[in-house]
Every structure is written in C-alpha cells, then in structure tokens.
PDB file with SEQRES, HELIX, SHEET and CRYST1 records, atoms N, CA, C and O in Angstrom:
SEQRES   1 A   86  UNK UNK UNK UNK UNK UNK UNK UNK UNK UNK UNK UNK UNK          
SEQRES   2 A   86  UNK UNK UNK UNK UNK UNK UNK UNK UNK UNK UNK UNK UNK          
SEQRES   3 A   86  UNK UNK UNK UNK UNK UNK UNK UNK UNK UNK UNK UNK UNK          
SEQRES   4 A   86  UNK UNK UNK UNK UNK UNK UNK UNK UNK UNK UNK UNK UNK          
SEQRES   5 A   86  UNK UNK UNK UNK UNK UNK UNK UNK UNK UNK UNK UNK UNK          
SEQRES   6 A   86  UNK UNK UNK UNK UNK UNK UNK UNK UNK UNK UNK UNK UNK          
SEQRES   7 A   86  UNK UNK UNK UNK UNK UNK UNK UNK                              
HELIX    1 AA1 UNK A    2  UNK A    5  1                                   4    
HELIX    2 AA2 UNK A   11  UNK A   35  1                                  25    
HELIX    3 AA3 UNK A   47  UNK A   53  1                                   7    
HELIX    4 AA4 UNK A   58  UNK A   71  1                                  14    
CRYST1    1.000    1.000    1.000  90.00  90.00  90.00 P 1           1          
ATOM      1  N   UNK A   1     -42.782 -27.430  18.183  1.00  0.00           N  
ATOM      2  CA  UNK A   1     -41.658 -27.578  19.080  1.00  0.00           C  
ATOM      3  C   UNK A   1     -40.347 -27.195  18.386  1.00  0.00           C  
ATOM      4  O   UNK A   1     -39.584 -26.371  18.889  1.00  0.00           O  
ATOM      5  N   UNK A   2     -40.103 -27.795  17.242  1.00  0.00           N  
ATOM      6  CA  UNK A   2     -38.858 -27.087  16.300  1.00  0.00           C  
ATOM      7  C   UNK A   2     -38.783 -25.724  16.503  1.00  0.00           C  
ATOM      8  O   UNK A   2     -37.754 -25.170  16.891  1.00  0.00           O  
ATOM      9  N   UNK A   3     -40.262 -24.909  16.155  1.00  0.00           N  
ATOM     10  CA  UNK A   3     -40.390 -23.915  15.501  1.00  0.00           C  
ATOM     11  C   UNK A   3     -39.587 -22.973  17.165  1.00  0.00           C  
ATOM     12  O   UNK A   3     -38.634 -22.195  17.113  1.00  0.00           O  
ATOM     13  N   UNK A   4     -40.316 -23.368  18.396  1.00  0.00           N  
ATOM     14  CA  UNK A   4     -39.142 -22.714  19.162  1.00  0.00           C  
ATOM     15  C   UNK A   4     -38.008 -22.805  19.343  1.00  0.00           C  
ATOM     16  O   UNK A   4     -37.523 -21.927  20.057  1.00  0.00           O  
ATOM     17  N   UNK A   5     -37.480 -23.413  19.035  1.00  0.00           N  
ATOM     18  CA  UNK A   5     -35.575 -24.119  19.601  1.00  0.00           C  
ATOM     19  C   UNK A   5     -35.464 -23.321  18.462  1.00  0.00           C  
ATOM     20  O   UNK A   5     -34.324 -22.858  18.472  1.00  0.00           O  
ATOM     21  N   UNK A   6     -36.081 -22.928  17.484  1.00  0.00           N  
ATOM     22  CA  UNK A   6     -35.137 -21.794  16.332  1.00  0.00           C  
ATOM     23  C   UNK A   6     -35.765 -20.449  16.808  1.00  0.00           C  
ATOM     24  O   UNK A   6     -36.075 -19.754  15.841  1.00  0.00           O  
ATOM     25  N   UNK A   7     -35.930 -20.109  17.522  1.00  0.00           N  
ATOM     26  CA  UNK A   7     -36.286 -18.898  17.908  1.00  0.00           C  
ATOM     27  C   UNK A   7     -35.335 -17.677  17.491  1.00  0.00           C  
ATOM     28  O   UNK A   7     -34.189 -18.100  17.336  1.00  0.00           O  
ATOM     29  N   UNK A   8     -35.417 -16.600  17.310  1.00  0.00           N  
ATOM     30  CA  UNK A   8     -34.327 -15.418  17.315  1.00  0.00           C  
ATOM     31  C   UNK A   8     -34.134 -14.853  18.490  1.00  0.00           C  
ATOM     32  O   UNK A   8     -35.076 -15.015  19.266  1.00  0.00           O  
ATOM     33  N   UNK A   9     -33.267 -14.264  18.876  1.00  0.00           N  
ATOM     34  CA  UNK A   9     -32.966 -13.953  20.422  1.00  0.00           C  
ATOM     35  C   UNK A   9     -33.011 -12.311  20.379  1.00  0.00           C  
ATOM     36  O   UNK A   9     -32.471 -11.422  19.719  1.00  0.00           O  
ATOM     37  N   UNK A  10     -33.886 -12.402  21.370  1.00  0.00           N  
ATOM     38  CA  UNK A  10     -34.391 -11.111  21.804  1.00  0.00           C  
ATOM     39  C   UNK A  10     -33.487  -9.815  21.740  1.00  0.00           C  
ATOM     40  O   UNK A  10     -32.430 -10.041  22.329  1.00  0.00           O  
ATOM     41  N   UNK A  11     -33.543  -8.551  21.230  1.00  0.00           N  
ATOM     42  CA  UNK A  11     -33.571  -7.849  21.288  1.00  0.00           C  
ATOM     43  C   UNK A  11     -32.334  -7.339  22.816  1.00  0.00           C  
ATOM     44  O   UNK A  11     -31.197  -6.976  22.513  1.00  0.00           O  
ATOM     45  N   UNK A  12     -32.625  -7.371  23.862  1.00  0.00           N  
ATOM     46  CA  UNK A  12     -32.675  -7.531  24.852  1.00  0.00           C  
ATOM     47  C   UNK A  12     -31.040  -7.981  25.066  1.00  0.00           C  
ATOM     48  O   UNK A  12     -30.086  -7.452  25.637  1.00  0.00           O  
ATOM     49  N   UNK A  13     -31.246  -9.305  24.261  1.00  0.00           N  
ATOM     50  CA  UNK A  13     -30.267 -10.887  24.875  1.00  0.00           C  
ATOM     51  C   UNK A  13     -29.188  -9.997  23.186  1.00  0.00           C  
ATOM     52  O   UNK A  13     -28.142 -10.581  22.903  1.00  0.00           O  
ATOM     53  N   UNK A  14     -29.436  -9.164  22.601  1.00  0.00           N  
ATOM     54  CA  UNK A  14     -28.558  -8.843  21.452  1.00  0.00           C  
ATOM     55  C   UNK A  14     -27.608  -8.046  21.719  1.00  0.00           C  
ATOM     56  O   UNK A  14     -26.443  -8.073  21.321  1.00  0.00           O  
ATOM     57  N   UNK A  15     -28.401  -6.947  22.771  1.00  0.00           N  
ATOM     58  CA  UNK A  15     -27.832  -5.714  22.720  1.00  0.00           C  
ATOM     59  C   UNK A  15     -26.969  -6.156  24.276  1.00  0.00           C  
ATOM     60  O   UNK A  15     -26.070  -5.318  24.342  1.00  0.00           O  
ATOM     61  N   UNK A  16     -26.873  -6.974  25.368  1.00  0.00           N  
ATOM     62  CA  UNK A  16     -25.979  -7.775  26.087  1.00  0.00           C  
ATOM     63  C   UNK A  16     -25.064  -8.584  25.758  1.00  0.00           C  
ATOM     64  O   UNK A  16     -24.218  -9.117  26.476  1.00  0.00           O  
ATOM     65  N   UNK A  17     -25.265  -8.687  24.500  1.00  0.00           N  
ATOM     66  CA  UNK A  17     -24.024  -9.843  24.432  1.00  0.00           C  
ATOM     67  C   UNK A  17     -23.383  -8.699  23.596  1.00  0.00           C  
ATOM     68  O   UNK A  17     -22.331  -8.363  24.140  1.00  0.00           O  
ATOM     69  N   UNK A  18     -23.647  -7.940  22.414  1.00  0.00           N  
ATOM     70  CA  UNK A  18     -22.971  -6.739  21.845  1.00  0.00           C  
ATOM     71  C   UNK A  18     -22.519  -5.752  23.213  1.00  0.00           C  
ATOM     72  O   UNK A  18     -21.317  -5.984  23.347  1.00  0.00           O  
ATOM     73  N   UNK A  19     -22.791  -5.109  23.907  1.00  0.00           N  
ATOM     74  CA  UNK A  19     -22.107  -4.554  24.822  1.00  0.00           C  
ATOM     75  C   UNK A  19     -20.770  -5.768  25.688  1.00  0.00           C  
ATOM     76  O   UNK A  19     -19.607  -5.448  25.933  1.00  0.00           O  
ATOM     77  N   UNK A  20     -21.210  -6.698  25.894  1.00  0.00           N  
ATOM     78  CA  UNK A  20     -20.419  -7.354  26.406  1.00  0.00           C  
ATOM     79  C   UNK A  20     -18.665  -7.527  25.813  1.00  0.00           C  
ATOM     80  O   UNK A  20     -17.522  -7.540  26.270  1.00  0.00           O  
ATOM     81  N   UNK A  21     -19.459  -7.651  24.383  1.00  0.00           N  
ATOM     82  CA  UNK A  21     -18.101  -7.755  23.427  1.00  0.00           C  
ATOM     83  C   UNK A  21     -17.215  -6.870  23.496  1.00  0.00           C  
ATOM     84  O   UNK A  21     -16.017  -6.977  23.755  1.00  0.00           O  
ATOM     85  N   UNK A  22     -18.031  -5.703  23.182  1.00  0.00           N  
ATOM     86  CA  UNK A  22     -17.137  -4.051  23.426  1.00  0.00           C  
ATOM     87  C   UNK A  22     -16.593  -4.395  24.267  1.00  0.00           C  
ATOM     88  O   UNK A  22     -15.640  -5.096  23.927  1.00  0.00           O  
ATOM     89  N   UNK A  23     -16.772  -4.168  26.099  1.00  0.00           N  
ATOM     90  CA  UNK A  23     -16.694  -4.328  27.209  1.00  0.00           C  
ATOM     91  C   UNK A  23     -14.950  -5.304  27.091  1.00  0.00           C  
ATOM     92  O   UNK A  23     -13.846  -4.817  27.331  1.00  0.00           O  
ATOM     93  N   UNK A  24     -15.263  -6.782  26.642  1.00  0.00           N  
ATOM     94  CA  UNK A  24     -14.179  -7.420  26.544  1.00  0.00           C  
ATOM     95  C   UNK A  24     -13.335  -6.791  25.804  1.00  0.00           C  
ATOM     96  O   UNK A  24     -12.287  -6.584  26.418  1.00  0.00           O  
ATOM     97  N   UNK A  25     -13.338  -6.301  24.491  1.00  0.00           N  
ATOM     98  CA  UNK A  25     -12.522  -6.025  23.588  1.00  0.00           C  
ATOM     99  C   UNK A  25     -11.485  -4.467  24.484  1.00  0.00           C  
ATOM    100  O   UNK A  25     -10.282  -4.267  24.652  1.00  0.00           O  
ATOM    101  N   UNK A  26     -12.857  -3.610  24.879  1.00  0.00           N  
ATOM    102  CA  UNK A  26     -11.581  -2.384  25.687  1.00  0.00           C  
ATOM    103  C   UNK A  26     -11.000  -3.047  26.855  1.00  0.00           C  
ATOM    104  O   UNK A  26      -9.843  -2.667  27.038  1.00  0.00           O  
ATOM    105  N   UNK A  27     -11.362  -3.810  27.609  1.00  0.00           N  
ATOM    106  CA  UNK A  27     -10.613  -4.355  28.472  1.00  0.00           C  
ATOM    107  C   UNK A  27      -9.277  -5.351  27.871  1.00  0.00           C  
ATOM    108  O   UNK A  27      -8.138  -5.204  28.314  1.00  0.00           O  
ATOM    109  N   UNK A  28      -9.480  -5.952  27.241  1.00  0.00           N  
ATOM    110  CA  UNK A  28      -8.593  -6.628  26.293  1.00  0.00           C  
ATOM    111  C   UNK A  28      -7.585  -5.910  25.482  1.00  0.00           C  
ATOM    112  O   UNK A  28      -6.523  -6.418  25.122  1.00  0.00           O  
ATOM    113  N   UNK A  29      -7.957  -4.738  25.220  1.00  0.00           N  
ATOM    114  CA  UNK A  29      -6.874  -3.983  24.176  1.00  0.00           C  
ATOM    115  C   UNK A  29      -6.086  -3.082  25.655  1.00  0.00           C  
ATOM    116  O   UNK A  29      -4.866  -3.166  25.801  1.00  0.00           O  
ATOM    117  N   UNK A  30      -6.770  -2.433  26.446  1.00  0.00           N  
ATOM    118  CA  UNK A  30      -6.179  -1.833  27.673  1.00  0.00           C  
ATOM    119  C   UNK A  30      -4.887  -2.528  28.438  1.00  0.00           C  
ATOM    120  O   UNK A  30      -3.849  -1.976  28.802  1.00  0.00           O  
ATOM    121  N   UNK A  31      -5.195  -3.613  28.539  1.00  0.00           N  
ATOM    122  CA  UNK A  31      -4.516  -5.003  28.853  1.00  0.00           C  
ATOM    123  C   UNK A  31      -2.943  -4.731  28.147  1.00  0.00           C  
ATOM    124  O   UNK A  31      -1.818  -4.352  28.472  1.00  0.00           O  
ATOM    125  N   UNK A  32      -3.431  -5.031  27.389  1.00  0.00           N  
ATOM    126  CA  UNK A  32      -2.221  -5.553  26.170  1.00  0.00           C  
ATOM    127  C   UNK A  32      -0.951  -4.288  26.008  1.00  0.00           C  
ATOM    128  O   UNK A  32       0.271  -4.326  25.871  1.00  0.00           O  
ATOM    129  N   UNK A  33      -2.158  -3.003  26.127  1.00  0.00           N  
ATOM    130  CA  UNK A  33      -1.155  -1.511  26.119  1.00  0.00           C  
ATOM    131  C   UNK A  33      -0.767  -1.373  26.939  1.00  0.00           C  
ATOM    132  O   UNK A  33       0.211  -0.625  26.978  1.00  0.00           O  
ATOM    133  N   UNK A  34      -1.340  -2.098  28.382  1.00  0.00           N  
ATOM    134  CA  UNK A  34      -0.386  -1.885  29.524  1.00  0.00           C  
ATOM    135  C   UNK A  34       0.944  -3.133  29.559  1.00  0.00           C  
ATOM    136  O   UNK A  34       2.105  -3.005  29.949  1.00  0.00           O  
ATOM    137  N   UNK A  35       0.311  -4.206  29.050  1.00  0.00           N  
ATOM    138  CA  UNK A  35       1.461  -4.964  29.156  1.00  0.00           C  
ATOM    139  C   UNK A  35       2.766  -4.878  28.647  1.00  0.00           C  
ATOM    140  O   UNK A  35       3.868  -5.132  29.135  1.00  0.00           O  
ATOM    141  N   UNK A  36       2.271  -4.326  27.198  1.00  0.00           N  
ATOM    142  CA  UNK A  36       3.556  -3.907  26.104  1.00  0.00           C  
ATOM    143  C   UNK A  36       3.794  -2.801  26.824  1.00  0.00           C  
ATOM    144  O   UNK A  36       4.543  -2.378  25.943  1.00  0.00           O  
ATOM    145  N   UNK A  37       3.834  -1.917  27.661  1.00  0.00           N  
ATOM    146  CA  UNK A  37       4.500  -1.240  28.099  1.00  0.00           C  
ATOM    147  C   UNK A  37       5.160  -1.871  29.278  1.00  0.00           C  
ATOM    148  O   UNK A  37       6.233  -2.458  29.136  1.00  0.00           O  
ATOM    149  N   UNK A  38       4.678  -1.793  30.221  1.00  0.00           N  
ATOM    150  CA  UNK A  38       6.135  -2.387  30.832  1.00  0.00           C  
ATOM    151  C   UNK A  38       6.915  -3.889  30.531  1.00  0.00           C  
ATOM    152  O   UNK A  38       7.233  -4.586  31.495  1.00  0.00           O  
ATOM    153  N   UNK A  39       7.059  -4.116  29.825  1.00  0.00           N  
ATOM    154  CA  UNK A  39       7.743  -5.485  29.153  1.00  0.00           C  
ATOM    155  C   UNK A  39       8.864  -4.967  27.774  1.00  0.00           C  
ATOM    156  O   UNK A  39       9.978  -5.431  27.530  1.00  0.00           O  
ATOM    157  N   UNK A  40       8.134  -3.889  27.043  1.00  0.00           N  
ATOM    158  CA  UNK A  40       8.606  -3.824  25.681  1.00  0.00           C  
ATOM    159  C   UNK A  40       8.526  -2.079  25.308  1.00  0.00           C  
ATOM    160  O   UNK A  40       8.772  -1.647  24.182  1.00  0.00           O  
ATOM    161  N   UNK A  41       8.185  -1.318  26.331  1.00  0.00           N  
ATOM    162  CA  UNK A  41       8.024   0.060  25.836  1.00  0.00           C  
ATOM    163  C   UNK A  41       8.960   0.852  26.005  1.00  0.00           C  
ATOM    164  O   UNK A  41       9.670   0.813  27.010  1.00  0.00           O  
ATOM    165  N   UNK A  42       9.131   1.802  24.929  1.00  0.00           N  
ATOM    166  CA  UNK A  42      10.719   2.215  24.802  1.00  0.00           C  
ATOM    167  C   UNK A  42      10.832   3.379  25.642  1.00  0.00           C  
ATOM    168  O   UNK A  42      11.735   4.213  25.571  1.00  0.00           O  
ATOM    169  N   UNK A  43      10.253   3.381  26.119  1.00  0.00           N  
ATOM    170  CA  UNK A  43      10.369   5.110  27.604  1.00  0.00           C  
ATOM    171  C   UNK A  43       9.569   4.742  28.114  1.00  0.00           C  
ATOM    172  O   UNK A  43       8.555   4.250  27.619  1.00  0.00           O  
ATOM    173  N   UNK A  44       9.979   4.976  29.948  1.00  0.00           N  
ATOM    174  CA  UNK A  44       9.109   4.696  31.200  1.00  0.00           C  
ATOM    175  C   UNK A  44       8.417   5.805  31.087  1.00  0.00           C  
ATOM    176  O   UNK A  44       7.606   5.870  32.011  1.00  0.00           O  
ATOM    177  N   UNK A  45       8.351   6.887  30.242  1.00  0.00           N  
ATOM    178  CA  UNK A  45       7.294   8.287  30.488  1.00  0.00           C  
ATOM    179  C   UNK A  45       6.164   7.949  29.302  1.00  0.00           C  
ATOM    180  O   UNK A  45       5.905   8.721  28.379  1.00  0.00           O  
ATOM    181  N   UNK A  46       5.527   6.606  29.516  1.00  0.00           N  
ATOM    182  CA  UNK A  46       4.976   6.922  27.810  1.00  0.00           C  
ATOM    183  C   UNK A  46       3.400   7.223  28.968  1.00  0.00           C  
ATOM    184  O   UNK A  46       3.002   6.606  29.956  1.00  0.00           O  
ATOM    185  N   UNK A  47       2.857   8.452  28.233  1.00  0.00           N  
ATOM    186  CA  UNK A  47       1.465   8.665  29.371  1.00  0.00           C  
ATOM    187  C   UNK A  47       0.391   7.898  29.086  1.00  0.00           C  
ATOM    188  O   UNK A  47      -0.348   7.798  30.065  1.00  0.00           O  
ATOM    189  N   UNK A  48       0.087   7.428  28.315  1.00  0.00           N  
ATOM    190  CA  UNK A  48      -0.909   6.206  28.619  1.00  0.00           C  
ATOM    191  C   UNK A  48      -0.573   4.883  29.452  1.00  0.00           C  
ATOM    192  O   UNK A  48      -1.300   4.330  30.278  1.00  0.00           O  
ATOM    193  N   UNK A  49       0.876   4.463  28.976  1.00  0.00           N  
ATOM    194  CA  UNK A  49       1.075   3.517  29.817  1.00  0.00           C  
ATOM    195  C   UNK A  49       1.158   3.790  31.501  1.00  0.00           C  
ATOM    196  O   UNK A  49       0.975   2.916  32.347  1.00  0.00           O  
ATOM    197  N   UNK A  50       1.429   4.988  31.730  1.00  0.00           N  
ATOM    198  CA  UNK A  50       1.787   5.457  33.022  1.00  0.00           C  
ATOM    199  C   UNK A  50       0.564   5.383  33.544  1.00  0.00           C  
ATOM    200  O   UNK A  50       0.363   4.686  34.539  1.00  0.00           O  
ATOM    201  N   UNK A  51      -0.587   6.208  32.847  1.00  0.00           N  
ATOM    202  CA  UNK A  51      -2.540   5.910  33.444  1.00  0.00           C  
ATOM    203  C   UNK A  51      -2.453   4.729  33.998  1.00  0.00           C  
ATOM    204  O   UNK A  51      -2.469   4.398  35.184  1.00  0.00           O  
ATOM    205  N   UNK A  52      -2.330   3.933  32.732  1.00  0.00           N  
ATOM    206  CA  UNK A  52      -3.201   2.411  33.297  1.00  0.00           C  
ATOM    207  C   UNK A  52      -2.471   2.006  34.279  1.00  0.00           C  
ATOM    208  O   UNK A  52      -2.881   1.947  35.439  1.00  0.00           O  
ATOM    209  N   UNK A  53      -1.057   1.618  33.821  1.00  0.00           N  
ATOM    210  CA  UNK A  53      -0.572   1.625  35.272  1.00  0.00           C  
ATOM    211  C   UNK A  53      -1.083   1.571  36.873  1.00  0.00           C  
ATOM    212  O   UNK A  53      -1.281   0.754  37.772  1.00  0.00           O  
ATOM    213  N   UNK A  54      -1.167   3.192  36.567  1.00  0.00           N  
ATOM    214  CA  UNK A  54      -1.645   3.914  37.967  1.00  0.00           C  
ATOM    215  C   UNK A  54      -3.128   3.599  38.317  1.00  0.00           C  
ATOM    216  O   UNK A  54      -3.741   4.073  39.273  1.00  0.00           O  
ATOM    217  N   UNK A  55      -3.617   2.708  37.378  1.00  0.00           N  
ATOM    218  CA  UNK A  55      -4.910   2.327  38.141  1.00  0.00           C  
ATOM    219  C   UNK A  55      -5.504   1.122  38.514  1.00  0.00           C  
ATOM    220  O   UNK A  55      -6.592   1.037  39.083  1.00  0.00           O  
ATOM    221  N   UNK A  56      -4.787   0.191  38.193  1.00  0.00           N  
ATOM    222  CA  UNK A  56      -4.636  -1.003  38.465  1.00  0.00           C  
ATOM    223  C   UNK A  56      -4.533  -1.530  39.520  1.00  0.00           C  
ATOM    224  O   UNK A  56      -3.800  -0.732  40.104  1.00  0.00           O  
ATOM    225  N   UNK A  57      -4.836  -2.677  40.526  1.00  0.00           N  
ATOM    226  CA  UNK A  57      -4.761  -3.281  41.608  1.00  0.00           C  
ATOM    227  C   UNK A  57      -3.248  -3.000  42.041  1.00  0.00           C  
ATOM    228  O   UNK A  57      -2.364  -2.955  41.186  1.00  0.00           O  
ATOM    229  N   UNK A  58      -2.989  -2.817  43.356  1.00  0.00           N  
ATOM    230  CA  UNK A  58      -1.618  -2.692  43.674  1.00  0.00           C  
ATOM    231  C   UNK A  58      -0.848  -3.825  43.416  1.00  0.00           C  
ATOM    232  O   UNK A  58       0.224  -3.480  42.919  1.00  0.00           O  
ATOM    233  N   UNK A  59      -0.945  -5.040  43.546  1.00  0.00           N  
ATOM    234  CA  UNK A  59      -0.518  -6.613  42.875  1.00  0.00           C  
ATOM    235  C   UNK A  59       0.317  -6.427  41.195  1.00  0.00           C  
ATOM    236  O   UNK A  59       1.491  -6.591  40.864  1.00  0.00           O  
ATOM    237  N   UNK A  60      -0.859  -6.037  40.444  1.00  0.00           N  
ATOM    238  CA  UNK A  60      -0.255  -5.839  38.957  1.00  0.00           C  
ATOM    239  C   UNK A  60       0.433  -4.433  38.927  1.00  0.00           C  
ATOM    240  O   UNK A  60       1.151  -4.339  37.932  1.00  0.00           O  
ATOM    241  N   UNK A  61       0.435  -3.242  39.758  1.00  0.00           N  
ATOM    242  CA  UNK A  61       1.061  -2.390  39.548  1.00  0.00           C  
ATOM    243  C   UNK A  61       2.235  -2.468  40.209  1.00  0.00           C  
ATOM    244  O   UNK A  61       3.013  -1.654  39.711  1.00  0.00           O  
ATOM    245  N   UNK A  62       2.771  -3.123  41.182  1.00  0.00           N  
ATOM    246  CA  UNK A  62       4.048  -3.309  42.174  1.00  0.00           C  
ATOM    247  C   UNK A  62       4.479  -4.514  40.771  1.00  0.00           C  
ATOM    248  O   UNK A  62       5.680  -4.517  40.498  1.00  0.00           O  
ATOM    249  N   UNK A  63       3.962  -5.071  40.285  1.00  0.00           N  
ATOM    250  CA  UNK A  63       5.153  -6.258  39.103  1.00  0.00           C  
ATOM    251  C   UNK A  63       5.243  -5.211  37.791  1.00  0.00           C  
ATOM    252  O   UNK A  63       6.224  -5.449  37.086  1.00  0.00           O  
ATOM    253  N   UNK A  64       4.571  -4.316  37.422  1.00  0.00           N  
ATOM    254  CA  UNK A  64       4.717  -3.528  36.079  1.00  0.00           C  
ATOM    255  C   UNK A  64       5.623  -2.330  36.793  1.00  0.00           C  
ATOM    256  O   UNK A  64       6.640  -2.083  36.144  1.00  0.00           O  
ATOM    257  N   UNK A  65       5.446  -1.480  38.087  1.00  0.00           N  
ATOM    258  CA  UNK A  65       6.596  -0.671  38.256  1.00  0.00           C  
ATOM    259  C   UNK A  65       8.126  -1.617  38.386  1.00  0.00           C  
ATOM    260  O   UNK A  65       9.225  -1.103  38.179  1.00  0.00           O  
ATOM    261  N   UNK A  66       7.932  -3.023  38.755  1.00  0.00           N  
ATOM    262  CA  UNK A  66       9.213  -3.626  38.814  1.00  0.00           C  
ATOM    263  C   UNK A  66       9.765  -3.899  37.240  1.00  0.00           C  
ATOM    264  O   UNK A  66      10.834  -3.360  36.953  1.00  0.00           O  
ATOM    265  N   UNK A  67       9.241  -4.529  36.437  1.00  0.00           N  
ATOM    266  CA  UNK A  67       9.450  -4.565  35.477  1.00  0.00           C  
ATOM    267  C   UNK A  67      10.096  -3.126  34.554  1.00  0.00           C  
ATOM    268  O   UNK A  67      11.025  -3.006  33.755  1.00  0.00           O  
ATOM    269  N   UNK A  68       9.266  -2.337  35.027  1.00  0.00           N  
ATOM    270  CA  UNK A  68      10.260  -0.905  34.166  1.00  0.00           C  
ATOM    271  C   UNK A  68      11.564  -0.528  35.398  1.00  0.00           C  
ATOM    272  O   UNK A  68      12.367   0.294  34.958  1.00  0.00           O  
ATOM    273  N   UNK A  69      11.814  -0.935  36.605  1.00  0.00           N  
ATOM    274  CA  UNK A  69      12.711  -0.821  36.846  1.00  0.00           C  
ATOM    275  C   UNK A  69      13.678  -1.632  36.724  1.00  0.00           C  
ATOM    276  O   UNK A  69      14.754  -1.448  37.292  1.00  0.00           O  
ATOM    277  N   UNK A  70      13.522  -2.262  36.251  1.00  0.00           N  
ATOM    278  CA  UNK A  70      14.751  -3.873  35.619  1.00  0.00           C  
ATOM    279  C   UNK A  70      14.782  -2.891  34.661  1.00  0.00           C  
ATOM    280  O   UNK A  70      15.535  -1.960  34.946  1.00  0.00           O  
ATOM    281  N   UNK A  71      14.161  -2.798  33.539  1.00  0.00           N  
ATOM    282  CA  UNK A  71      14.626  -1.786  32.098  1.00  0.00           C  
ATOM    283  C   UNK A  71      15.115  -0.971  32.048  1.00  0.00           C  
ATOM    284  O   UNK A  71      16.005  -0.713  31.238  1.00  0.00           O  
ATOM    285  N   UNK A  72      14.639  -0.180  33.028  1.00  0.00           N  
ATOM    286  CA  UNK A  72      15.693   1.643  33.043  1.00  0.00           C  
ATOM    287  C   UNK A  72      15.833   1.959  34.484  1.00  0.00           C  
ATOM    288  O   UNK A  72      15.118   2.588  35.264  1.00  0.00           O  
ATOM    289  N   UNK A  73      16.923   1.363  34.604  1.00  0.00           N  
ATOM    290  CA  UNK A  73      17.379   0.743  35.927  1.00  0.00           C  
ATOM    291  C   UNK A  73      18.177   2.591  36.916  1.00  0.00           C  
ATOM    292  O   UNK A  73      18.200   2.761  38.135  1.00  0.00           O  
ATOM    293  N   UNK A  74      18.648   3.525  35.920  1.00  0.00           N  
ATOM    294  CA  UNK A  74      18.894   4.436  35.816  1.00  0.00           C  
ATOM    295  C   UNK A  74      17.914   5.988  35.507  1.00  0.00           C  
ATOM    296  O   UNK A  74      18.245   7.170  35.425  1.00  0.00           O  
ATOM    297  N   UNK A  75      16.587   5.263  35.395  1.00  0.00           N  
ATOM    298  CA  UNK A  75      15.392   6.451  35.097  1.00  0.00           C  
ATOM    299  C   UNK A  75      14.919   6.810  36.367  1.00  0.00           C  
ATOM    300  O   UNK A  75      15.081   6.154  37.396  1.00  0.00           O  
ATOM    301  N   UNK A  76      14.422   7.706  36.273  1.00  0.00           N  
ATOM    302  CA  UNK A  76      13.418   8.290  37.742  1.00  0.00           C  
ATOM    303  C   UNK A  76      12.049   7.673  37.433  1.00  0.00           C  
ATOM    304  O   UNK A  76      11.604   7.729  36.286  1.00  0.00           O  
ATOM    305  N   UNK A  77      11.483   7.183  38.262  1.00  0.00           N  
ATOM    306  CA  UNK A  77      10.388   6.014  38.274  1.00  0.00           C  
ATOM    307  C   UNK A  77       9.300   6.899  38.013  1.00  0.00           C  
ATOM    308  O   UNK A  77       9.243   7.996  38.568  1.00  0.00           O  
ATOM    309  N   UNK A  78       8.227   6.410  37.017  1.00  0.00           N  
ATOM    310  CA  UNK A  78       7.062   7.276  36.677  1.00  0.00           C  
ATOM    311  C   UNK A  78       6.505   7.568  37.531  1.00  0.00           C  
ATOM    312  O   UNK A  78       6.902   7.215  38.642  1.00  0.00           O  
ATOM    313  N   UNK A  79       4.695   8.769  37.308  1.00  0.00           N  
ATOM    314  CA  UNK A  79       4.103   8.898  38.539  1.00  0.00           C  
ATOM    315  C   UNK A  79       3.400   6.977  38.466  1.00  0.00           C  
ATOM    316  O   UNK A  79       3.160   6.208  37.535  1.00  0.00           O  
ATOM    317  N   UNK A  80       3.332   6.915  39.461  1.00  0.00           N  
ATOM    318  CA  UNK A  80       2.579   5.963  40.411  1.00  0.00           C  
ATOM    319  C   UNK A  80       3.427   4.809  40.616  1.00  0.00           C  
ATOM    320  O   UNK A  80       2.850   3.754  40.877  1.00  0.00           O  
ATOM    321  N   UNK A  81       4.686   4.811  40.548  1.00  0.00           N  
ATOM    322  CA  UNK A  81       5.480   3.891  41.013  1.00  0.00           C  
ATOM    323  C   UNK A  81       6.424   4.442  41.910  1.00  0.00           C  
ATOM    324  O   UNK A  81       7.354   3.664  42.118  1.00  0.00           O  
ATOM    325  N   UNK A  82       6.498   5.461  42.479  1.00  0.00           N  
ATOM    326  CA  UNK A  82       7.331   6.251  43.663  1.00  0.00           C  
ATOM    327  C   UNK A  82       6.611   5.683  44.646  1.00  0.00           C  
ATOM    328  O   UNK A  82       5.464   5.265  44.486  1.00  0.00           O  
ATOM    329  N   UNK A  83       7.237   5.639  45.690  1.00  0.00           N  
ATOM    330  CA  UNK A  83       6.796   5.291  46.931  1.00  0.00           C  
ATOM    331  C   UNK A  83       5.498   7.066  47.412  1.00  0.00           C  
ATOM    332  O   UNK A  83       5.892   8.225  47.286  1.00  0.00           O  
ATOM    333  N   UNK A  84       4.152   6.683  47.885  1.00  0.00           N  
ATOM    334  CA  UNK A  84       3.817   7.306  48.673  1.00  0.00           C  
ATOM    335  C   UNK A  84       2.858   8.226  47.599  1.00  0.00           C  
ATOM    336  O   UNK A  84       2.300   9.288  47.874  1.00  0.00           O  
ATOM    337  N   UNK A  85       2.832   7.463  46.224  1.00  0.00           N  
ATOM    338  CA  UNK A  85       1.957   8.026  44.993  1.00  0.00           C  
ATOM    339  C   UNK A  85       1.301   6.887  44.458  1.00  0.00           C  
ATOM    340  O   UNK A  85       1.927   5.836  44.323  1.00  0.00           O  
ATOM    341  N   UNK A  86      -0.316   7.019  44.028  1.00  0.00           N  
ATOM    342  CA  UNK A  86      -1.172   6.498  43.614  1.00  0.00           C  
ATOM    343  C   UNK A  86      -2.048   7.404  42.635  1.00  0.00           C  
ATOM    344  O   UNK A  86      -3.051   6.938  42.094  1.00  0.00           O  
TER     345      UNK A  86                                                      
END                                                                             
C-alpha cells in the first residue's frame, strides 16, 4: 500500500503539467508586455504592444487604448484603438 502512494507519475500526467507551465508562463509574460505598455511604455507605436493589444477582449482593449490616451493625449491613436479598427 505505501509502495503505491509513492508511485511516479506517468509520463502522460508529466508532459501536461510541463506544457501547462509553458502555456502559463507565455500567457503570463504576454500579460505583463501588454500591461507595461499601456501603463509605462514610452511610445504608443511600440509594435508588439500594439499586437497584443489588438487582440484582446474588447473590455481589456477599450481600458489599455484609454490608458495610452491619458499618456499621449496629443498622439494619433495606434492601429486597433481608432474607432471602426480591430
């Protein structure tokens, strides 16, 4: 009975929880590059931040195009924060 409760975990149950991690970690780092951009990024043209941006639920993308328009209150708004672009 010991000898199962120490079992090693399958193969299977290794390579799911290792993908999973990845999975979190690019979602997690994606996150963060979108956040530091509109909060802290020093040009509304930076093109990665502008991607993620633009692909995001309309909810988080209507508060991150607001947010770079509080900042560069005087810039022409990237692609996907103009009205009538996605």
């Amino acid at each position: 009975m010991a000898n199962a409760a120490q079992q090693a975990p399958s193969r299977v149950a290794l390579a799911a929880t290792v993908g999973f991690g990845i999975l979190l970690a690019g979602v997690g780092t994606m996150g963060w590059r979108w956040y530091s951009y509109v909060t802290a990024g020093a040009s509304p043209y930076d093109e990665v931040g502008i991607e993620v941006n633009r692909r995001l639920p309309e909810s988080l993308r209507a508060w991150g195009c607001g947010r770079i328009k509080e900042r560069f209150p005087k810039a022409v708004p990237p692609y996907g924060c103009q009205p009538g672009q996605i």
